[in-house]
C-alpha positions in Angstrom: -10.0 -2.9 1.3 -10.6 -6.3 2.8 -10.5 -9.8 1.1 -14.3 -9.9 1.5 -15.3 -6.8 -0.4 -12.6 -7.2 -3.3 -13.3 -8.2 -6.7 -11.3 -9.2 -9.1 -8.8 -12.2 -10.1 -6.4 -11.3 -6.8 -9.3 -11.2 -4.5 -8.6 -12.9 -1.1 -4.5 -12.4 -1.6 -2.5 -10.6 1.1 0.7 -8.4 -0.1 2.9 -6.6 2.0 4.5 -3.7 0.7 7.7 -2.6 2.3 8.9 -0.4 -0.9 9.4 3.3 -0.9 10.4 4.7 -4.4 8.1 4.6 -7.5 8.4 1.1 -8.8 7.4 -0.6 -5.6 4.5 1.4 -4.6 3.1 1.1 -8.7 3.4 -2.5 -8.3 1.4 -2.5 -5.4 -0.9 -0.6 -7.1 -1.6 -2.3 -9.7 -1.9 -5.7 -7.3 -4.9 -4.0 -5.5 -6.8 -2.7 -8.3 -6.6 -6.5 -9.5 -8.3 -7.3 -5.7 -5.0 -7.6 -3.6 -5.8 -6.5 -0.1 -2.1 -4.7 0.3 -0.4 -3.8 3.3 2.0 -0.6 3.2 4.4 -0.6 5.9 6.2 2.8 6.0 8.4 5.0 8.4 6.7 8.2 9.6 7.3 11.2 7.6 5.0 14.3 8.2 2.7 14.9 5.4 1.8 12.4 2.9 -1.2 14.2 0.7 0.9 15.4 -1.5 -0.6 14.2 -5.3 2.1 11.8 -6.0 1.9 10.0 -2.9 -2.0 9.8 -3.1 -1.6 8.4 -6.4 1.2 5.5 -6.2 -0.8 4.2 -2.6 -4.2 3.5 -3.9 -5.8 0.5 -2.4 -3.2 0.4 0.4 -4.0 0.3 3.7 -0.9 2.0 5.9 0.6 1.1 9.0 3.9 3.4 10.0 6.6 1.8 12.0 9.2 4.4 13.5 12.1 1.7 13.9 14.5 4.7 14.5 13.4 5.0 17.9 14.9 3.6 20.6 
């Protein structure tokens, strides 16, 4: 979702999420559905379609970081 195609009384804000357990995610959520173009920065983890996961990242646009590696 980009600032130019949002709607709503967030529209043209930038958030980026760095959360991984249920409140964080929501909250982000609920920030993009108000017209928040959200960032999710996440580690790698396999598969992600699970129903849950599809849910809580709605209006998030994902970028994974592998910060393990060395």
């Amino acid at each position: 979702m980009t600032s130019e195609s949002s709607s709503g009384p967030l529209a043209g804000l930038r958030v980026v999420d760095l959360s991984r357990v249920l409140a964080g995610p929501w909250s982000s959520q609920m920030l993009g559905d108000l017209g928040a173009e959200i960032c999710k920065i996440e580690q790698p983890d396999g598969s992600n379609d699970a129903a849950y996961y599809l849910c809580c990242n709605r209006n998030q646009q994902s970028l994974a970081i592998d910060t393990a590696r060395t």
